[in-house]
LOVO-174257 format. One record per residue (C-alpha): x, y, z. Coordinates in steps of 0.001 Angstrom, whole numbers, padded with zeros to 6 digits, always signed. Layout:
BEGIN
XYZ/...
***
This chain:
BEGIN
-000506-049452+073087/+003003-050189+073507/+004752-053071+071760/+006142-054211+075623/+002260-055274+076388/+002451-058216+073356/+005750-059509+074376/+003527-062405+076536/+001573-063556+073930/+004552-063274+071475/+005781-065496+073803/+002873-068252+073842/+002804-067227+070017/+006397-068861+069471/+005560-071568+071839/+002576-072468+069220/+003990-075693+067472/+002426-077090+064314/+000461-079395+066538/-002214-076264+067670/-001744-074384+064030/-004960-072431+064715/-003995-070930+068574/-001476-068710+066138/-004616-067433+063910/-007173-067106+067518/-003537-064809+068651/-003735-063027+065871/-007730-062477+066551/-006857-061347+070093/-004046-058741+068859/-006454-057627+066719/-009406-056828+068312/-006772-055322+071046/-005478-053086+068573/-009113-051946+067510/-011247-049853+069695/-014440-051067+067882/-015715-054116+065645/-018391-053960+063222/-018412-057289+060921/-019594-057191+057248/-019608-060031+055061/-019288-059452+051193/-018731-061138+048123/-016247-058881+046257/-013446-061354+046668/-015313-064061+045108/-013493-065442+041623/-015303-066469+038628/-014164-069143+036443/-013487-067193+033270/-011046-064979+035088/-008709-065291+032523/-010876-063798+029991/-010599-060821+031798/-007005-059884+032270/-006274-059378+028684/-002528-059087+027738/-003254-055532+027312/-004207-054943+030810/-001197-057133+032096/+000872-054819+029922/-000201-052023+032317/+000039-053976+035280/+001842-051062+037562/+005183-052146+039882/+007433-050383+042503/+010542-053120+042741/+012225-051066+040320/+012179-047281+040809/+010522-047386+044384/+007429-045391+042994/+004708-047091+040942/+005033-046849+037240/+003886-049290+034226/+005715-052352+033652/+006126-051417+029991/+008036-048048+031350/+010025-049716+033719/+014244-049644+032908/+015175-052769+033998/+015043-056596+033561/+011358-057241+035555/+008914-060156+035745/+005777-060249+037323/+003856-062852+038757/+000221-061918+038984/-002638-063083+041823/-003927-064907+038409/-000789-066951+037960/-000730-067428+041737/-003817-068801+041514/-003948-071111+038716/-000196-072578+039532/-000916-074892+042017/+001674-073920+043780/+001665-074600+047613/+004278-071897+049176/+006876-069045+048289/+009371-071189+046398/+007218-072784+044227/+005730-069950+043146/+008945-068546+042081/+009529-071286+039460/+007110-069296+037507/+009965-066700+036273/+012858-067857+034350/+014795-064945+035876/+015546-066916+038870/+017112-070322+039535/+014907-072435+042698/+016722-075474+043985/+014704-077535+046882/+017075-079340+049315/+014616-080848+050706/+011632-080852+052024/+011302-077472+053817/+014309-076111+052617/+015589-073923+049226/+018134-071724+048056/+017323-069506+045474/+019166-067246+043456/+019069-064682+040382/+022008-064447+037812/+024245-067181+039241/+025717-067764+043000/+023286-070792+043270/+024550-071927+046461/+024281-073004+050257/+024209-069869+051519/+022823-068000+048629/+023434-064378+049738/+023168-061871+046338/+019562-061735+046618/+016901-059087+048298/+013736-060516+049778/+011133-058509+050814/+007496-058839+051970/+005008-055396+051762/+008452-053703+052570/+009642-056029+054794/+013217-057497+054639/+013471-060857+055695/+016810-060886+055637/+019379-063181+058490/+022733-061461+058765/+023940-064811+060179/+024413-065507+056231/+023369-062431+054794/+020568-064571+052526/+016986-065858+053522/+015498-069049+055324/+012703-069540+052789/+011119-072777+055138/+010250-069192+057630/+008391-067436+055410/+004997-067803+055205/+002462-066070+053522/-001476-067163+052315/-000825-067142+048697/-004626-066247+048082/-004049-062792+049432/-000916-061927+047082/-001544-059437+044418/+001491-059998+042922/+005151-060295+043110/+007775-058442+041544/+011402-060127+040332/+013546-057824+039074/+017368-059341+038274/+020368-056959+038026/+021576-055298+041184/+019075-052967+042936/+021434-051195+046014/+021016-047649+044493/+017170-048086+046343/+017171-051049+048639/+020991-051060+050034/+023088-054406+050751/+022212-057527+049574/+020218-056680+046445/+023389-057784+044289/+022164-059880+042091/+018264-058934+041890/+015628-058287+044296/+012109-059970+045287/+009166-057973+046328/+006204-060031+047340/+003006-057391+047791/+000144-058397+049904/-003653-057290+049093/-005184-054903+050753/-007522-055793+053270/-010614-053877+051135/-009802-056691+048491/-010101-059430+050578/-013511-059120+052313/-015564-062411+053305/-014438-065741+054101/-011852-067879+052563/-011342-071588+053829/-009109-073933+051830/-008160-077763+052721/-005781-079896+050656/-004090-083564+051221/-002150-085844+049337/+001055-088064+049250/+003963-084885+049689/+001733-082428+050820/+000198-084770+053541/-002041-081862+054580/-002750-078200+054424/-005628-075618+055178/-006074-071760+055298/-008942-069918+057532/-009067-066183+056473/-012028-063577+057251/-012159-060123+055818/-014596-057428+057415/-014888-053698+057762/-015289-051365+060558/-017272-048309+058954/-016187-046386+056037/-012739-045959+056883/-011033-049348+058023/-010824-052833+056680/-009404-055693+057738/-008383-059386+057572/-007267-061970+060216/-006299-065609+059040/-004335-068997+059843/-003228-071544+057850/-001162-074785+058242/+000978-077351+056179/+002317-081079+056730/+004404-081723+054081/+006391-085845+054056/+009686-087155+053782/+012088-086663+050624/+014966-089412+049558/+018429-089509+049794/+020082-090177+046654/+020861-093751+047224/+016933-093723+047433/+016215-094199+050953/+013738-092010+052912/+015257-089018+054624/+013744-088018+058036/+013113-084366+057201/+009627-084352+057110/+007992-080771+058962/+004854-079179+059742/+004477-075621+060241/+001283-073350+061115/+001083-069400+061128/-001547-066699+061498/-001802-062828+061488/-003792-059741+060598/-004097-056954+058212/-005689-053186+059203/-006101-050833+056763/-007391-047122+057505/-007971-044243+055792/-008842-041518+057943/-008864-038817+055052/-008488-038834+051649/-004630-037926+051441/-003712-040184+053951/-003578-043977+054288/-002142-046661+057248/-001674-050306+057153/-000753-052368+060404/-000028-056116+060190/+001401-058582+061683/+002360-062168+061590/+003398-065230+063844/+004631-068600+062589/+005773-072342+064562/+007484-074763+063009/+008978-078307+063428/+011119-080856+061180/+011855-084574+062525/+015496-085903+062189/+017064-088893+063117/+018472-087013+066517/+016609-084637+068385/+013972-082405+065764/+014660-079125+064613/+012764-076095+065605/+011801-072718+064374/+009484-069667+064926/+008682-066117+064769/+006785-062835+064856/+006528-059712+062796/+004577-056567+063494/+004604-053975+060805/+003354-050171+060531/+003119-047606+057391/+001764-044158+056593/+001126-042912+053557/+000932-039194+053407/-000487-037182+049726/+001249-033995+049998/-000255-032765+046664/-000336-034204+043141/+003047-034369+042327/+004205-035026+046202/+004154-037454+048902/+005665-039247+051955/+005868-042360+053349/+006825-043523+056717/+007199-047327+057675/+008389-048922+060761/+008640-052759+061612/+009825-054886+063991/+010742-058608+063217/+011957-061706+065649/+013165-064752+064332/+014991-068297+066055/+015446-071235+065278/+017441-074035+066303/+018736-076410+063810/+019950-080024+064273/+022034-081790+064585/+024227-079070+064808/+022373-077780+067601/+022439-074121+066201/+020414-072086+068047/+019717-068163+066563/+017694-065806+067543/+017215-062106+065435/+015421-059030+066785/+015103-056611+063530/+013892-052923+064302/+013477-050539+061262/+012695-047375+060509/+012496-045807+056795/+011214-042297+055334/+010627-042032+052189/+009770-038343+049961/+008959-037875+046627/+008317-034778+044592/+008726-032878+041410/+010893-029796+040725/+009648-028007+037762/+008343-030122+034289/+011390-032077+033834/+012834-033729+037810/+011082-035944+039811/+012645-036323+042870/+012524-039906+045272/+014842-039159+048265/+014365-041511+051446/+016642-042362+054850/+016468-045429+057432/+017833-047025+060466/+018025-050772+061128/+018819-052178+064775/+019767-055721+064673/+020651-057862+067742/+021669-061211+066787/+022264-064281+068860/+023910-067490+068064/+024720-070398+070132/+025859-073624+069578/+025890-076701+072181/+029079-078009+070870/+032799-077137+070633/+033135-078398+067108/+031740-074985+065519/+030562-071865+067138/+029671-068141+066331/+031669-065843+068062/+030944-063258+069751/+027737-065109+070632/+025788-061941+070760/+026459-059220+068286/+024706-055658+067857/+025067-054042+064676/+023313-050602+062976/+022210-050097+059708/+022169-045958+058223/+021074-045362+055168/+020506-042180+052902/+019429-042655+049135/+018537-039761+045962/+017054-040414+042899/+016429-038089+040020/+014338-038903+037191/+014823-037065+034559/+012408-036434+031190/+015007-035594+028990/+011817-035561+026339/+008579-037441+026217/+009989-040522+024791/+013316-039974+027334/+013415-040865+030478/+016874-040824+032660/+017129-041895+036324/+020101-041458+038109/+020699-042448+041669/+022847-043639+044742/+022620-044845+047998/+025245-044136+050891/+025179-046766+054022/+027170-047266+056395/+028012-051044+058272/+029382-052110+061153/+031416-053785+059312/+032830-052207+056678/+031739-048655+057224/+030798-046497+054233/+029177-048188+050962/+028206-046131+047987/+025787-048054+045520/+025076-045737+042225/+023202-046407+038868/+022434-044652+035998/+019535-045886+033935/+018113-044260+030287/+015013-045673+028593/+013568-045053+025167/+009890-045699+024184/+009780-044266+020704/+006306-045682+020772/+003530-046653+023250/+004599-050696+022204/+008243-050602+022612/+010664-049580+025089/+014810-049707+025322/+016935-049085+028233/+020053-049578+029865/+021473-049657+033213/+024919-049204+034724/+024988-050017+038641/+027489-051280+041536/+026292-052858+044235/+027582-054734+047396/+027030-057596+049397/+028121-056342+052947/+029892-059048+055320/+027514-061528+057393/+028449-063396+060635/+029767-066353+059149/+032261-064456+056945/+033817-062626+059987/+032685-064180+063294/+032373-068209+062332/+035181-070455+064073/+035714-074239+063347/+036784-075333+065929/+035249-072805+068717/+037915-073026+071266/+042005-072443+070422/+043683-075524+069420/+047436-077186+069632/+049657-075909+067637/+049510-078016+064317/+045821-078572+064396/+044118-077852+061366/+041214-074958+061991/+038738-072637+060069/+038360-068767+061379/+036382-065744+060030/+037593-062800+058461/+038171-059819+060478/+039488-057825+057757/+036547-059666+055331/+035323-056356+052790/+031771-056442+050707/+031888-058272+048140/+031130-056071+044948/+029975-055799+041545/+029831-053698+038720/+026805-054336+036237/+026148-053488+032639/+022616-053855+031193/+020616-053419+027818/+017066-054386+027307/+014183-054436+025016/+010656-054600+025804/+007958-054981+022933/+004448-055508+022450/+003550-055882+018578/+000180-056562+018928/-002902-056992+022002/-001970-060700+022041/+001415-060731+022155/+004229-059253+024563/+008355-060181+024718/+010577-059193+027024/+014554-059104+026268/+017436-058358+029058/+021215-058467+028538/+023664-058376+031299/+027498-058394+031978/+028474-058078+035614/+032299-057906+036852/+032336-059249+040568/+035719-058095+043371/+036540-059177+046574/+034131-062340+046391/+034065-064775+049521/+036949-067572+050018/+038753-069643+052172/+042548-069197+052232/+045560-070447+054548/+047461-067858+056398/+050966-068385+055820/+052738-070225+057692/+049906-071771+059218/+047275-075067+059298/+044627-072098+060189/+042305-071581+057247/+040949-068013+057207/+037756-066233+055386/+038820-063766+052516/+037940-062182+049257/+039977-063962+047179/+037744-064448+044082/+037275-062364+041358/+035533-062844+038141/+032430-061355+035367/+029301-063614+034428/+027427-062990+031555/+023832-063955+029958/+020478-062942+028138/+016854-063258+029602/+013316-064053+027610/+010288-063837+028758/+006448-063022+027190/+002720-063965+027109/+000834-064734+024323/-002538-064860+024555/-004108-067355+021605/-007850-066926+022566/-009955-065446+024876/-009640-069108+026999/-006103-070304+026364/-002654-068034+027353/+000277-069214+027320/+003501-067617+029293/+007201-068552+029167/+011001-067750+029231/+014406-068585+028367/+017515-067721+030557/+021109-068337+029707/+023861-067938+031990/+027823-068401+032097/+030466-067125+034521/+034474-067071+034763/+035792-066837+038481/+039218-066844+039080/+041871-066412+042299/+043268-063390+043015/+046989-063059+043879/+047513-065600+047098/+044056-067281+046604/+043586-071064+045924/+040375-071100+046899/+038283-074010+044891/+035646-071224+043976/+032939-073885+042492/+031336-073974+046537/+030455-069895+045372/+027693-071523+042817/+026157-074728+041157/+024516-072646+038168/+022654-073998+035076/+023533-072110+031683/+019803-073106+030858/+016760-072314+031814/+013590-072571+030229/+009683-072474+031353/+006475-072666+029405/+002769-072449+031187/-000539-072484+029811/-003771-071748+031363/-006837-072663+029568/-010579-072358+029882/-012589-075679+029489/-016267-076150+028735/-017960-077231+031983/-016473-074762+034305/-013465-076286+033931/-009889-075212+033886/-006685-076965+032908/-003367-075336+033764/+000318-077107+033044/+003734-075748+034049/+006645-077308+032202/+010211-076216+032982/+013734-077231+031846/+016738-076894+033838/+020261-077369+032284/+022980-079719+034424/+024653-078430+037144/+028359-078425+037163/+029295-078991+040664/+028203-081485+042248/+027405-082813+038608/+023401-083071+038809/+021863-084594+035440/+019674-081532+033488/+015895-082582+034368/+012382-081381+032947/+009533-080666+035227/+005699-080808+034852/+003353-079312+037106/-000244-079839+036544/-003743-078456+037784/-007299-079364+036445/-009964-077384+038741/-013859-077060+038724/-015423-074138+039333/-018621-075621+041112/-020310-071989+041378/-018566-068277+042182/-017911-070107+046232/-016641-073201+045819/-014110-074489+043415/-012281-078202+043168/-009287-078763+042024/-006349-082025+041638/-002714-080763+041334/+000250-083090+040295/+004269-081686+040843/+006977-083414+039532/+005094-085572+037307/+007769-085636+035268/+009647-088351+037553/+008628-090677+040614/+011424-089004+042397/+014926-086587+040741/+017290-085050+042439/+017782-081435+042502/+021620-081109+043912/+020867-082681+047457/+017918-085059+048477/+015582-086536+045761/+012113-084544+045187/+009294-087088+045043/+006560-086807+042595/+003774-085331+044347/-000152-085262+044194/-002627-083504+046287/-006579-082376+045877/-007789-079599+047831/-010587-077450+048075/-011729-073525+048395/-014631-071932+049351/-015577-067977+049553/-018275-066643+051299/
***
């Protein structure tokens, strides 16, 4: 059926505000059961999740949890070269945590600021800013990326965090396999499949912050081959404070819904189709802000043989939003296309080469002369090519090298290589290292933003992009240590040093009042990550992490750029969770984390305390009270104050 024949209802679909949040999950239905020549509903209870849960996933099995993030293949966390946390569908579920960013807080390996209350910026390894743009996002493959800032709008994404199996964080740049933007680290958030998510799932929570939410999912098969899901959800979340302590109108709502096919019409092959549709609004003291989108996604995965395979994904994404009181208005059509192959040459090579093409059509208005993206409308292609040879130089030796060529609009050619090597003289133990460079290519604001839009007299201050603006670049040096001494116990230990070019400023052309985007900053950061599980009994784990952090930036020749706007970045970091079994069906689950003060703007170091106490009723229907920021009535993050929030909520699976 082709994708023309949706654009009505992706029409009505964006015209779904938060006050119908279920028309976008009844859409969903429709594309659905459009998409599917025939329907044949089975309930099942395989989804359902029993109170000892934790008993189950010893450390041992975590320890062989399998990711991709890292090498683009699946291969055991203990294996895996690089600095890598994992948050598991367990730690989803027992956090309490009500969207993407606060789940996030559960690795120490990234730094998540809330502005306010829809909006964060989050970061790994410094650049804690604004416009946080060193950091890859991606969701089952998908890049929700806006090259209006080259970063993420974290208040669009939406995902039920029931139906997450888990979500890989891996720090350190990761260009060699995912290209621009992965600087700094990468995020890979991986959906269930639909097998694993059979039955019905209905959640409803309310409190103070959280005013109200609620998730409707239903997972069915059609025969042997084919399962699926279709679901909506919705949250209402309140006002935060200024810092004098006054309310802030920023309050927002925002409802989405989509779907989930999976078939497998033989045994060497496998294809997924989703999509997803989201509404949103946010109240301000002028006119409210806006934002919504749609997402369709497509992948086949082809077995070859035992040691070869192929995989072929295509998605198309539309975002806008308009933002006030700016009156921003921008709207992104995303159209990609990857292949990926993978096979082995003889005993010692395995082989992971892949190409893609991303269309992009961006538009950007603004209702005012004051500051304005021009050209309003740009077009720009993505082409990519990227190798990767893993190489068994013996059974305990393991080197990959790798690089990806892409090529810009912009800038034209990038070349983003690594070398990684790691050592497992044992099955408890592994060391590695990893040298990389990586770019972040230009976004619109760097070369296209103006301030003000239209020419102005002759001794009139102004702000311009940078038509000559280059990636920004880095050059990273890693050493790590991975260890588990015994079934209870695992640590994790990364390194870094990273030497940064050509990062983002703001300089005067001589001669001039007009102020001009360059790369005028240069500079290295530096720091050591900790992270491990330790499980005391069968009914109490605990999981935590340290991170320390430091950076020297500096001008380059003709810069006087006041490079603190680049990043307000804690040298500390700490986190410590605990999830424990209580008599009674009971469970009892506290997140405590420490962040160090913030430079610029100075904002005071603060500790945080999450907490969750749920009853498990029977194997359907579970209870549970959830406190955030208890630690405070209200602190301050670096722009509005957080309140302290409290919410109850229940789930039920049928």
């Amino acid at each position: 059926m082709p994708l023309t024949f949706f654009t009505p209802i992706f029409r009505l679909w964006s015209e779904a505000d938060a006050k119908q949040p279920f028309l976008l999950g009844l859409l969903s239905v429709f594309i659905f059961l459009c998409l599917t020549p025939a329907t044949s509903f089975a309930q099942t209870n395989s989804n359902r999740l029993p109170a000892n849960e934790l008993k189950k996933m010893s450390l041992e099995e975590l320890m062989g949890l399998e990711v991709t993030t890292v090498s683009k293949k699946s291969e055991k966390l203990t294996k895996a070269a690089s600095a890598i946390q994992v948050i598991t569908h367990e730690d989803i579920k027992r956090s309490g945590a009500t969207n993407l960013p606060e789940l996030l807080r559960l690795v120490t390996n990234l730094q998540v600021t809330q502005l306010n209350s829809y909006a964060h910026i989050i970061s790994s390894r410094g650049f804690n800013a604004a416009f946080s743009n060193k950091l890859l996002v991606m969701i089952d493959g998908r890049t929700v990326y806006s090259p209006l800032f080259a970063g993420v709008f974290w208040d669009a994404q939406q995902v039920v965090l029931e139906d997450i199996e888990q979500i890989e964080v891996v720090s350190g740049p990761g260009g060699t396999l995912w290209g621009a933007n992965a600087i700094n680290g990468a995020i890979n958030i991986i959906t269930k499949k639909a097998k694993d998510t059979k039955g019905l799932l209905l959640t409803a929570a309310a409190g103070n912050f959280l005013k109200k939410a609620g998730t409707l999912r239903y997972g069915g098969s059609i025969g042997t081959d084919i399962s699926y899901r279709i679901y909506a959800q919705h949250h209402d979340r309140g006002n935060t404070y200024l810092p004098d302590g006054e309310a802030e109108m920023d309050a927002w709502r925002i409802s989405n819904g989509g779907f989930r096919l999976d078939w497998t019409p033989t045994t060497k092959d496998a294809v997924t189709l989703q999509g997803n549709s989201y509404g949103g609004k946010q109240e301000t003291l002028q006119s409210p802000s806006y934002l919504d989108g749609q997402n369709i996604l497509s992948r086949w995965t082809h077995t070859v043989s035992e040691n070869s395979g192929i995989v072929v994904q295509l998605y198309f994404d539309r975002t806008w939003r308009r933002d006030a009181p700016s009156t921003l208005y921008n709207e992104l059509y995303t159209y990609d296309l990857e292949f990926q192959h993978e096979f082995k040459i003889g005993d010692k090579h395995r082989l992971l080469w892949g190409t893609g093409y991303r269309s992009l059509d961006d538009h950007t208005f603004n209702s005012t002369d004051f500051i304005g993206i021009l050209p309003n409308i740009r077009h720009m292609d993505l082409f990519s090519v990227f190798i990767q040879d893993e190489i068994m130089l013996s059974p305990m030796t393991i080197l990959t090298l790798g690089t990806k060529v892409q090529h810009n609009d912009f800038t034209g050619i990038e070349i983003q290589p690594s070398t990684r090597l790691a050592w497992s003289p044992d099955s408890q133990q592994t060391i590695w290292m990893a040298v990389s460079r990586a770019v972040r290519t230009p976004s619109r604001i760097d070369v296209d933003y103006y301030l003000p839009v239209y020419p102005v007299p002759p001794g009139t201050p102004s702000v311009q992009g940078g038509p000559n603006f280059v990636s920004e670049k880095v050059g990273a040096y890693e050493l790590g240590y991975r260890i588990q001494p015994d079934d209870n116990l695992t640590l994790s230990l990364a390194s870094f040093f990273n030497n940064y070019s050509d990062l983002y400023s703001v300089d005067v052309l001589p001669g001039t009042l007009t102020y001009q985007i360059q790369n005028g900053v240069e500079g290295q950061s530096w720091g050591l990550e900790i992270s491990g599980a330790w499980q005391l009994s069968e009914d109490w784990r605990l999981k935590g992490g340290y991170t320390y952090f430091d950076k020297d930036l500096h001008n380059s020749a003709n810069s006087t750029y006041d490079f603190s706007a680049l990043g307000n970045d804690a040298k500390h970091q700490g986190l410590l969770t605990s999830n424990m079994n209580l008599p009674g069906n009971f469970q009892l689950d506290l997140s405590m984390r420490y962040l160090g003060e913030l430079p610029q703007p100075l904002i005071q170091d603060y500790f945080g305390l999450d907490a969750r106490v749920a009853w498990i009723l029977d194997e359907s229907i579970e209870l549970s009270v959830v406190g955030q920021n208890l630690g405070k009535e209200k602190h301050r993050e670096i722009l509005n104050q957080i309140p302290r929030s409290l919410y109850g909520k229940i789930t039920c699976r049928f």
